[in-house]
Structure formats: C-alpha cells, structure tokens
N, C-alpha and C positions, 0 to 999 in steps of 0.2 A: 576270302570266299573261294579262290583257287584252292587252297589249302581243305577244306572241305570238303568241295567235289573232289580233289583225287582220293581223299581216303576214304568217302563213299563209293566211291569208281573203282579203286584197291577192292573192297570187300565184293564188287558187285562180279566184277572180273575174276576172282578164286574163285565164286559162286559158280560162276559159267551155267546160270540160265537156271541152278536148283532153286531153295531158300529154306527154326532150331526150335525145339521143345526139350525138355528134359528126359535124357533119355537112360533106359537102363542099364547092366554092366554088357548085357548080351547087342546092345543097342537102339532096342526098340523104346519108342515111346511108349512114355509112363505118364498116364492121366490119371493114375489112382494112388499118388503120393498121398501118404496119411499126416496129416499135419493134425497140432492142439493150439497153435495160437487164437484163429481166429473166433473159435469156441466155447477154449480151454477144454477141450473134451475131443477126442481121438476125430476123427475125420477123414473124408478125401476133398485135397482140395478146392476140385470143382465145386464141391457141395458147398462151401461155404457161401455164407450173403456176404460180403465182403470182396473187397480189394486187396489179394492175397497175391505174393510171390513166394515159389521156392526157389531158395539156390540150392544144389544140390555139390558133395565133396567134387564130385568129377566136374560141374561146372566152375568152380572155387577155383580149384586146379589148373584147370586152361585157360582162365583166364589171367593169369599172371599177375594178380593181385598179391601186392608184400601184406596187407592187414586188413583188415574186416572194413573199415570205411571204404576202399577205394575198392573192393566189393560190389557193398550198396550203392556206392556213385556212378556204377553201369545201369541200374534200374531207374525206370520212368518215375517223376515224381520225389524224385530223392537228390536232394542236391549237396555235398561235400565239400566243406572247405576247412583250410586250417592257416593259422597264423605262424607259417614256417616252420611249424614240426609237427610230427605224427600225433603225440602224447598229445595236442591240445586240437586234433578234428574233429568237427561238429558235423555230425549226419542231420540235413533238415530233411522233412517232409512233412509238404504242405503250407510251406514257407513261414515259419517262424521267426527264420532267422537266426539272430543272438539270442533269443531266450529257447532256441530249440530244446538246449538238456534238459530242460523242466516240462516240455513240453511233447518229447515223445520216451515212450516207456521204451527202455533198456533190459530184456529177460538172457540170463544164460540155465538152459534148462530149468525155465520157467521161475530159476531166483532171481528177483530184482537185482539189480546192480546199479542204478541210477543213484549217484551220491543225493544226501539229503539238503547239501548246498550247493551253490552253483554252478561248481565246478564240472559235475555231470558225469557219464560215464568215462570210465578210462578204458579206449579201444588199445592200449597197448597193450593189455594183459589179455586180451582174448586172441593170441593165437590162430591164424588162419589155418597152418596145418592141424590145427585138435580140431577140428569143426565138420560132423558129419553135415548139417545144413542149416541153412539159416532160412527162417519165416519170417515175412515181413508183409504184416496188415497195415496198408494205408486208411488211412483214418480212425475217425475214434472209437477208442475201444475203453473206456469210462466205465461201464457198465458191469465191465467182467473184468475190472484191471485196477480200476480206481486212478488215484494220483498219479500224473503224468501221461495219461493215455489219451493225449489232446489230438497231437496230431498222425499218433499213429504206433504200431507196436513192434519191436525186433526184439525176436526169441532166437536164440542162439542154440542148437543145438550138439551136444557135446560128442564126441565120437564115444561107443560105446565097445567094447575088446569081444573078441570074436573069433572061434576057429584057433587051430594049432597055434603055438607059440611063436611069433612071427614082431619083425620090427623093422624100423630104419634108419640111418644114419646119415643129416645131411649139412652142405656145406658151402656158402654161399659168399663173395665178393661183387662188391659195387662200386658205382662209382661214389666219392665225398669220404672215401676210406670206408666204407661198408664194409661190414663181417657180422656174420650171422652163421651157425652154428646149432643142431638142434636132434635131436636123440628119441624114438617113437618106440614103445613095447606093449604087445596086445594079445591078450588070447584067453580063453574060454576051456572050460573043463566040464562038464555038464552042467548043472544049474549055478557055476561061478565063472564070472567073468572079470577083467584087470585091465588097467588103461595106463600107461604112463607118459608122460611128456615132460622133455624138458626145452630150453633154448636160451640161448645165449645172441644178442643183436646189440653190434656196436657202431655207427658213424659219425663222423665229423660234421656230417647236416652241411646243408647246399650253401649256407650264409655262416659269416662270421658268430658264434656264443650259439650256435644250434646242434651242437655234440649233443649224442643222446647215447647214455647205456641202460639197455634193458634187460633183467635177469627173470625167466618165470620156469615152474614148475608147475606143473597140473597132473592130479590122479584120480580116476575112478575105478571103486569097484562096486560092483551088483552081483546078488547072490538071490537065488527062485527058489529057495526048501519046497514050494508047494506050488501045485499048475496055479492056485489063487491066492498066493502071495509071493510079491516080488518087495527084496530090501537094497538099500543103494545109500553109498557114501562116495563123496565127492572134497575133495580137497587143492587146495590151489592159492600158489606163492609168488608174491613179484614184487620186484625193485628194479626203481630207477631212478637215474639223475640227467638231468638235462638243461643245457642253455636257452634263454629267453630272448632273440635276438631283437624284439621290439620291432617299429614299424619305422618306418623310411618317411619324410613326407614330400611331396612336392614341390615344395619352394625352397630348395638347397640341398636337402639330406643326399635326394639319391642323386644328384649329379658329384656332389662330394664325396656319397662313401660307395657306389654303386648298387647294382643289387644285394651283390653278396655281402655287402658292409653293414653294420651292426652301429647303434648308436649308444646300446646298451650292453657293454662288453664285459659286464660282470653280474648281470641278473641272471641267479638259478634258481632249480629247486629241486627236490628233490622228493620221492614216494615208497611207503612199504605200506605193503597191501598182504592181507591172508585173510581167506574164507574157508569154510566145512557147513557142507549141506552135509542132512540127514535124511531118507525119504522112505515111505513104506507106501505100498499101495498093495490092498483086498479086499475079496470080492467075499464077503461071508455069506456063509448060508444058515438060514433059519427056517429051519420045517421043511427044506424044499423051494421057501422063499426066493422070491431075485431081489435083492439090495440093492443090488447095482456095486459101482466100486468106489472105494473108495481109498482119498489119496490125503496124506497128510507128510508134508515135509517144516523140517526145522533148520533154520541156516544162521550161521553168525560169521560176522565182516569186522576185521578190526582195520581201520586205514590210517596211516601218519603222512602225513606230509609237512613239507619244509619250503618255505619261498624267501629269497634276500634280491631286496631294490633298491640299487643305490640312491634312485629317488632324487638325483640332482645334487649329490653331495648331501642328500640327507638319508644315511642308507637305513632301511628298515627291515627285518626279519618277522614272519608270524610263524607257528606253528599251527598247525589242523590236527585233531586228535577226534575221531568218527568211531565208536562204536553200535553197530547196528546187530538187530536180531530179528527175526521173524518165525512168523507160525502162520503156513497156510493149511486149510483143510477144506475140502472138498468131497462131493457125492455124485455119481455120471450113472447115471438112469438111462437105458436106450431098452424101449422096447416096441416091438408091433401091436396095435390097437387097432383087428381090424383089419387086418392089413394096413396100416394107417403107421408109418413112423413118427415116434415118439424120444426126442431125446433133451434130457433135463441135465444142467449142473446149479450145484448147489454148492455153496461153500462160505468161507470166513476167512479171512484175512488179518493179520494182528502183526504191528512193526513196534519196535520199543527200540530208540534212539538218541546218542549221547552227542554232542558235539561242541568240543571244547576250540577255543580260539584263544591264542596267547600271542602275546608281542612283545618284541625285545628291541634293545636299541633304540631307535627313534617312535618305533610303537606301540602303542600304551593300550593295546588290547589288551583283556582280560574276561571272558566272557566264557559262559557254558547257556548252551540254549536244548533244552531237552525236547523232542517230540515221540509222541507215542498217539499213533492210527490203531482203530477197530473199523475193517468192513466189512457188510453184508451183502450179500448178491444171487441172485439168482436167474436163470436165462433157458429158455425153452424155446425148440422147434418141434411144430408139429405139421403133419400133412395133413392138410383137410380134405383136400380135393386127389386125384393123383398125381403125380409129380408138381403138386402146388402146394407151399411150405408156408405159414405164418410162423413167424419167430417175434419173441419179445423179453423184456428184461426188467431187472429194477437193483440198484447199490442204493445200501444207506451206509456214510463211513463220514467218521468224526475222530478230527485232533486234537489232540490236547498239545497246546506248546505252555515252554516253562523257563524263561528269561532269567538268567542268574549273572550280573553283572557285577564287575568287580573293581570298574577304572576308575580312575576319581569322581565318577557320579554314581552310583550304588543304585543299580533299581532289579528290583526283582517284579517281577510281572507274569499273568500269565493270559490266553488267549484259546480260545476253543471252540473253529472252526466245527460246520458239520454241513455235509451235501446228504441230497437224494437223487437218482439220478434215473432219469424212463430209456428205453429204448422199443424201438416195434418195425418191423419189416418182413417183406412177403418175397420170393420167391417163384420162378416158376422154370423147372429143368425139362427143356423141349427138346432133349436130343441127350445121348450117352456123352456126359463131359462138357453140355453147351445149359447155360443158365442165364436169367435177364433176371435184376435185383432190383428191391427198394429197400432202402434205410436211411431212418431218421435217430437220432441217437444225442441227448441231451450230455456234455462235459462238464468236468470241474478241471482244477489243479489249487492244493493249497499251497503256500509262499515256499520257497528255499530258506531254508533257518539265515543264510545270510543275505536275503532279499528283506527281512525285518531288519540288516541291520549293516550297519555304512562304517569300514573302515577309519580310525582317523590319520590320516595322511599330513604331511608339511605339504605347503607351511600353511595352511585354515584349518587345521586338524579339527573337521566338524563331525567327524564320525558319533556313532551310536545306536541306538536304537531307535525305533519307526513302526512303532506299533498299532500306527491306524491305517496301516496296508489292508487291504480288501481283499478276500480268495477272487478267483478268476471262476466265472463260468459260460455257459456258451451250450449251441445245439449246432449239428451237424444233419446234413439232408446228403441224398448219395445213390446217386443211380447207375448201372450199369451193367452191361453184358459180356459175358466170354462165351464164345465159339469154338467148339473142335469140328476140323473138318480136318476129315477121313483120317482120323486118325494121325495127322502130318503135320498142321497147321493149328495154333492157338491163335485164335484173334483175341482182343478185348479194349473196351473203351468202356469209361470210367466219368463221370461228370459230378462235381460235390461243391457244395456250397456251407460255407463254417460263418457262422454269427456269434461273437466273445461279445464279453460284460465285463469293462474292470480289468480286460489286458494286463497281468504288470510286465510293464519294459523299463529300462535304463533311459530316464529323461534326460535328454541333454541338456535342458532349457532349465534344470533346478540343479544348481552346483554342490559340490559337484559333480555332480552327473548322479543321484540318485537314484533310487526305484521309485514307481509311483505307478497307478491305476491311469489308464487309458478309457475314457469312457464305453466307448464300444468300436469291435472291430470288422473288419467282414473279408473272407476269403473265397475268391469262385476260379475253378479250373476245371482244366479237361486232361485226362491220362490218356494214351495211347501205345498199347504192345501189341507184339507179335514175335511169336517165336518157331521156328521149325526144323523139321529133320529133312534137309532136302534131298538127301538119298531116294526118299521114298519117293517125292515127284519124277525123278531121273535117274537110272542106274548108272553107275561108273564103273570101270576097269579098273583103275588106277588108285581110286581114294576108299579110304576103309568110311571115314566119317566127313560128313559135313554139313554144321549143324549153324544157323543164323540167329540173331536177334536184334530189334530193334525196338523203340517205343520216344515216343514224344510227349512231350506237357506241356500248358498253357496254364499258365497262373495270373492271378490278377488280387491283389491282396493291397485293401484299401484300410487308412483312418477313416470312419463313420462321426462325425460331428467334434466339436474341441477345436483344438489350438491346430490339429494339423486335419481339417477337415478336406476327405477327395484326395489326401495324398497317398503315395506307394507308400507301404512297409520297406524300409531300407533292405537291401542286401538279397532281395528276392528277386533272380530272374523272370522276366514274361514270359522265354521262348529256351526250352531244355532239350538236346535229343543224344540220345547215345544209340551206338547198334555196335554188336560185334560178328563175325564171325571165326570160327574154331574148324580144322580141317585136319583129317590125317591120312596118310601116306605110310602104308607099312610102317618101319618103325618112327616113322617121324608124325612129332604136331606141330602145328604150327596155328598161331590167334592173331587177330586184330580186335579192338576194338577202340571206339574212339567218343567223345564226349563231346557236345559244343554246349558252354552255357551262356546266354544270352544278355545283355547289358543289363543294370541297375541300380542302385543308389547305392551311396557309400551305408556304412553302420552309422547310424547316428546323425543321418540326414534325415529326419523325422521332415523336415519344412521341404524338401525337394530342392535344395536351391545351389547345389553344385549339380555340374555335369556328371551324367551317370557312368558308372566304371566301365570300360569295351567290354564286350563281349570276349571268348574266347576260344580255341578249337586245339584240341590236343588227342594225338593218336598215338597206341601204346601199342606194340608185338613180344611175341613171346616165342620159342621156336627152340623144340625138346626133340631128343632122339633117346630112346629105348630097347633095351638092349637086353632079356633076361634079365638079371635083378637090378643094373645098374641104369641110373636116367642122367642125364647132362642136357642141362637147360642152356638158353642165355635170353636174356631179356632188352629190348629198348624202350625207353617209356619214354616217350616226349618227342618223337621222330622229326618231327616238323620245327624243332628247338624255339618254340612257343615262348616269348618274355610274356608272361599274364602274373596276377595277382588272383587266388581265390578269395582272401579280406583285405576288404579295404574298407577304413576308417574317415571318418570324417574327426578332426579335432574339435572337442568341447568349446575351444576356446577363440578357434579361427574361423578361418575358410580352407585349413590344407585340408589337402586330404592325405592321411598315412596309409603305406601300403606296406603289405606283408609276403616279398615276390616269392613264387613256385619256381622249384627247378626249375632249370633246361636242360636241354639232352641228356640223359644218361643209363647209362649199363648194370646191367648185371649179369655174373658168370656164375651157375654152382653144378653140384652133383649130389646122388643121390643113391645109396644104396640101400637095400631092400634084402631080407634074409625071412 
C-alpha cells in the first residue's frame, strides 16, 4: 500500500496542483480526432455511441511502452498479462480471461489479424514505432465486426509517409541482454506516398528458456490519381524464435529453481508470418448523384509456425500451417436530411481459410480443418431530434467448417454455423465534445478451428475431434457518459452489463482439460477515465507540457447456473487502476505511469477453491532529452522491484498453483536519430 501512495503522490507532486487529454503537435487539445473503429465509417470520436479510446503516436511515445500490449495495459478496462514473454500476451477486456484471443477483435488498418486458432494475435509483429494510433472500442462490436467482437475491438493504425523524404535510425539496450535495432523511411510526393520500417529485437528474457529473436519488416504505399480515388498496398514480414519457460509451482519448483528458473529448458517454437493488403476506396459519381464511398480491400496472411515439448521425456513437435484471405467491401452514406444527420455503412465481409496441423515425433497429428465466413451488415445513425441520435444495426454471417482428418481415425466432417445479430442505441450530445449513451447490442463468436479439436498428448493420447461444441452467444446492455469541460478536461464513466450462452472455456474438470460450453455467463462493471492538459488550469514558467491520466474499473464476472454456479471467472481482477503523467521541460520529458491490478483466482480455478493470486502495483519512468535531430532516452520499468506474477495457473490435476513471474527492476538505454 506504501508503494502505491507514493507513486500516486510522485505523479500528484510533478503535477503541482495542474491535471491530460490528447493533444495536438502545436499542443492544444484535440476533441475532434476522426476515428473508423467504432462505426467503421470516418467519425470524431466524441460522436461515437460507444466506449472508445484513442492513443495517439505522441501518447505511444512518452509513454515508454517497448509493444502494443503494455500500451493498452495503461487504459481502464483492459487488463495484460503474459506467461513470461512478450510473443504470448494476452490483452483482456471485459474479463475474459484465457479465452480473451477469441474473444476481442484484433484490426491493423482495419485487416483482421486474429489467427483462426487459439493461439490469437501476435502483438510482436505489430511494432510500437509504425503506429500512428491505436482505437480501442470497449465492448461489443458483433454487429459491424462479426467473429470475435465479443468483448471488444483494437484497430491498429498504421503510420502513413508524409512530407519531404525524411527518416530514423534507432538503437536500443536492456537489461536480460536486450538489443533492439530499427530503421524508419517516409515521404510523399504529391498524390504518392511510402512508408518503410524495419527492426531487429533480441533478449535473453528475465527467466531461464525465455530468449526471444524478433525480425520484422513492414511497408506501405498509397497513391490519390484522383481528389475521389485513393489506392493503397500494405506489405509486412516477421520471424521469430523463442523459449517457453513454462510455470513454476508452489509446492517445490520455485524454492528450487527460483524465479528465474525454468522447469522446462528445452521447449520452443518458433513463427514466420507475411501479409499483403490491397485497398481502393471511391466516391463515383452518377448524374451528379452522391453514392457515397466506397471501400473495398483484399488481404492474404500466410503464418508457419513450429512448437517442440519435451513433454516429460516424451518430446513432441507439431507444425501450424494457416493460410487465410479476405474480402471486405463497404458503402458510407453521410448525408443532411433536413438538417437532420444521416449516416449509413453498408457492407460484406468474406474470409476463406486453411488450417493444417501436423505432428511429428511423439505426435500423431494429422489434420487440416477448413473455414470459410460470409457476412452481412449494416448500421445507421440518424438524428431525429437535434443533437438526439437513434442508431441501430443488423449482421447475418455464416460458416462453413470442413474437418479433414488423417490420424489413425479417419473422419471427415463438416458443420455450418450461422448468426443474426440486432443492435439499437440512442444518443444525446448536450455540449461541444460532451455525450450521454445507450446501447444494447446482441454477440456471437464461432469455435477457434482448434477448440473443435484436442491435441493427442502422452501418455492418454485422447486427442481429436469434438464436434458437438456449440457457437457462443450473448447480448450486451452499456450506458455511459463523456464530458469535455472547457476544453481541458475529459471525464467519462461507462457502466455494461454482458449475458453469454454456451461460453466455450477450457474445462478443468473433463481431462484433460478440454473445451466445452458453459451454460450461461454473466459479466457487470464500471469504467472510469480522465484525462487532461493541465497547462491550461495553470500556467508555468518552467514546463513546455503537462499532460495527466488516470481511470479505474470494477468488474464483477460470474458463472450463472452449472457446476460452477455464483462463482468468479478465474484470472479477472475486481479492482484495476492505472494513471500516468507526461511532463516537459525544454529539451527534456520525462513520464510516470503506474498500474495496480487487484487480486483473483488462478486460470482454471473454475470452483474458487484456492486462495486468490495478490494483487499487485508496479511503476514504470521513462526520461528523454532532445536535441535537434538526435533523442537519448533511458527507461526504468519496475521502480519499486515488484516480485508479482501476471499468470497464474491453477493445475489440472492438483491444488498447486503454477506461476509465470514478471520481471524485476530493469533498464533500458537507447538513441535515436532523425534526418
């Protein structure tokens, strides 16, 4: 608790009596950021009905964030954890938990990225420095998203080249042998623009077998022949290999092998990833007609991956072989009726997907499961009244899966899910930037291709297929308000209540450890932000910038009837709060910001019946001086050398529980030049 109040008391103290909104390059607050997540259709983000954040590049930046999860892990409502390396963190929001990958949509530049199996997105190829900003809609967005948009949506967007020929070169050491490495080139010529990025990131990882190297390249360019067509390719490569140091458990491991000790000193794996978007968006005209615009991109994902576990002296190797394709198309209709705003998207959605599993050594996979999604959607706001908005929606989208098996049981099979999905909410904007919202918004999600189907492992090698799993669905209800006052202050509070059908989780209680439907689930919280420029409450002599934030959440995420009836959802805090502030000083900045997540049940404690994991508080700084084109960072993350765990496991088969420990204290030094 000490440890708390002072790093509250640190931020409150640099403050000296000001308090952060996002602001622009000249300084001032920016209430009219134009976002597309919440909509899919061009926007500002007060307007939206929804629970919407933006990060913005300059907020990314001072925040001293190494990757996109620990990002999102400063915003209210969004809770990060990872099982001792980066490659495998899991962004919740809304408390899902372990099945979060399936459960909140993953966009970069509006292409899916969410693998089709369990495995989920890979936040190591998304690059913090390529990232002009990131949108991130709490809650469901089913209706305009489809699959995966249960508990919520991250759009990623990509920086886009701009201005004279201009780039940077930067250069980075850590502590655990860190070295990072990474190369930026951008610029614009009248209707053609070019992005390039490259990066190289190597460490030894905080524990024994957590080496990770990551290799990626990323490029876009966009070209405007005409004021009402714009054309755009997007391309992007990554590799990596990395140790799996496994979990620790309480009854011997970690007094024996410590934190940093590994019980599994030879499990890796290893990934190569390539994507190519394609995208055209135009406004035609007929007669004089408004069409509106329209937008139509094509993208294709090839992903390999490789995993080896020695499995107790029984070691076993599988391959993943993922190719995916999509086609989305879209129509954005915005007009005045009336003085009356009018604004329609219309679109279709089409995935066609490969997914092979093969097994070597001890395992005797053999498998290819194919899926292919059609959806339909459409979603409208209109003002009826003045600044009083009705909004509502409707998805029809259906799969087809296609089980092609090849192990020594031979089945071919297939199965063909289909949803509909309503939504409907009202609006009402009493002020420039200030809105109070309803929405109710009916979800789906269908199975992950390997949620049909169970590994066979030594020594019960019971794997297989499991083809009487049940889609998932559920309605979401969702109230809430944001505030701008005087242009300085963003308030907002957020309250939602989520009710699931047919949940699927990882049942501990059916060995071993299978998927299976949950009858029904129920999730209720409250959000809590604020963010501001406190300059603007108080002038300073001394500081160029000083900008605040803070938000809290309250979750409360129940089993509804069955085997584990009135109990928590494992691995979800009740009581979340981060806040940071960001200050500069002529050539210098300097950030805090700090996290506390609140006690909860191990993973796979479905029955409650071990002691819940501590809580924990961990404060990170950051502290850059600039200079004309050169910048020299240096980083501490972990100030208060915090021993915490973000996963913790409960065993299948015990009462341990296994943990997965987080750094402690450590550094980072780089530089940065700019031409």
């Amino acid at each position: 608790m000490k440890r708390i109040l002072f790093g509250i008391a640190a931020m409150l103290i640099l403050s000296a009596g000001f308090v952060y909104a996002e602001t622009d390059e000249d300084g001032n607050i920016d209430l009219e950021r134009i976002v597309v997540t919440p909509a899919r259709m061009e926007q500002s983000d007060y307007e939206a009905t929804s629970n919407v954040t933006v990060i913005g590049a300059r907020e990314i930046e001072s925040s001293g964030a190494r990757n996109v999860s620990d990002v999102l892990g400063q915003k209210a409502g969004i809770n990060v954890y990872s099982n001792s390396s980066d490659k495998t963190n899991k962004v919740d929001i809304r408390g899902f938990a372990d099945t979060v990958v399936n459960n909140v949509l993953v966009l970069i530049d509006g292409r899916k990225v969410n693998s089709i199996d369990m495995s989920g997105p890979d936040w190591l190829q998304i690059p913090v420095e390529s990232i002009e900003r990131i949108e991130v809609l709490r809650g469901a967005g089913s209706v305009l998203y489809g699959d995966n948009a249960v508990g919520g949506v991250i759009n990623i967007i990509t920086k886009k080249g701009a201005g004279k020929f201009s780039g940077r070169i930067g250069t980075m050491l850590g502590s655990y042998r860190a070295r990072q490495n990474d190369i930026e080139m951008q610029g614009s010529d009248d209707k053609f623009s070019y992005y390039l990025y490259s990066k190289y990131y190597e460490t030894e990882g905080y524990r024994a077998n957590s080496a990770l190297l990551s290799k990626d390249i990323n490029a876009r360019i966009d070209f405007d022949p005409e004021d009402l067509l714009s054309l755009g390719i997007s391309w992007g490569w990554h590799k990596d290999d990395y140790g799996m140091p496994g979990g620790l458990d309480d009854q011997g491991q970690l007094d024996t092998y410590g934190r940093r000790g590994s019980v599994m000193a030879s499990d890796s794996a290893s990934t190569k990833d390539r994507y190519i978007k394609l995208s055209m968006d135009a406004k035609p005209q007929f007669y004089g007609a408004d069409l509106g615009k329209f937008a139509i991109d094509y993208s294709y994902r090839n992903r390999y991956a490789y995993s080896w576990f020695n499995n107790a002296g029984w070691p076993t190797g599988t391959k993943y072989m993922i190719d995916s394709r999509g086609v989305t198309l879209k129509n954005i209709y915005n007009k005045d009726m009336s003085n009356k705003v009018l604004n329609t998207v219309t679109g279709i959605d089409y995935y066609d997907t490969k997914h092979t599993i093969r097994g070597s050594e001890n395992n005797t996979d053999d498998l290819t499961i194919y899926k292919e999604e059609l959806g339909f959607y459409s979603y409208s706001e209109y003002e009826i009244l003045e600044d009083l908005f009705l909004s509502g929606g409707a998805r029809h989208q259906r799969a087809k899966y296609r089980f092609d098996q090849k192990q020594s049981s031979v089945v071919y099979e297939t199965r063909t899910p289909s949803e509909t999905v309503f939504s409907g909410g009202t609006k009402y904007e009493y002020a420039k930037g200030s809105n109070i919202y309803f929405d109710v918004q009916e979800t789906f999600r269908f199975l992950a291709t390997d949620e049909w189907y169970s590994t066979a492992l030594p020594p019960t090698y019971t794997g297989g297929l499991n083809t009487n799993l049940k889609q998932q669905t559920g309605i979401q209800y969702e109230i809430g308000i944001k505030h701008n006052l005087h242009d300085t202050l963003i308030l907002s509070a957020t309250s939602y209540w989520i009710d699931i059908e047919n949940e699927i989780y990882l049942n501990p209680a059916v060995p071993p450890g299978n998927n299976d439907n949950y009858p029904k689930t129920r999730r209720k919280g409250i959000e809590l932000g604020m963010k501001a420029d406190l300059l603007k409450l108080k002038d300073s002599s001394f500081l160029d910038k000083l900008e605040f934030f803070t938000n809290y959440t309250y979750a409360e995420p129940k089993f509804r009837g069955g085997a584990y009836s009135n109990k928590d959802i494992p691995m979800v805090p009740r009581h979340e709060y981060n806040s940071g502030l960001s200050a500069g000083i002529k050539n210098y900045d300097i950030s805090l910001t700090n996290r506390f997540i609140g006690e909860r049940y191990a993973i796979n404690d479905t029955n409650n019946e071990l002691s819940k994991v501590k809580s924990y508080f961990v404060l990170d700084s950051k502290l850059s001086y600039k200079k004309d084109f050169l910048e020299i960072y240096t980083g501490i993350n972990n100030i208060f050398n915090e021993k915490y765990s973000e996963y913790v496991a409960k065993s299948t088969s015990s009462t341990k529980k296994v943990y997965y420990p987080a750094p402690e204290r450590n550094f980072e030094l780089g530089a940065i030049y700019k031409w």
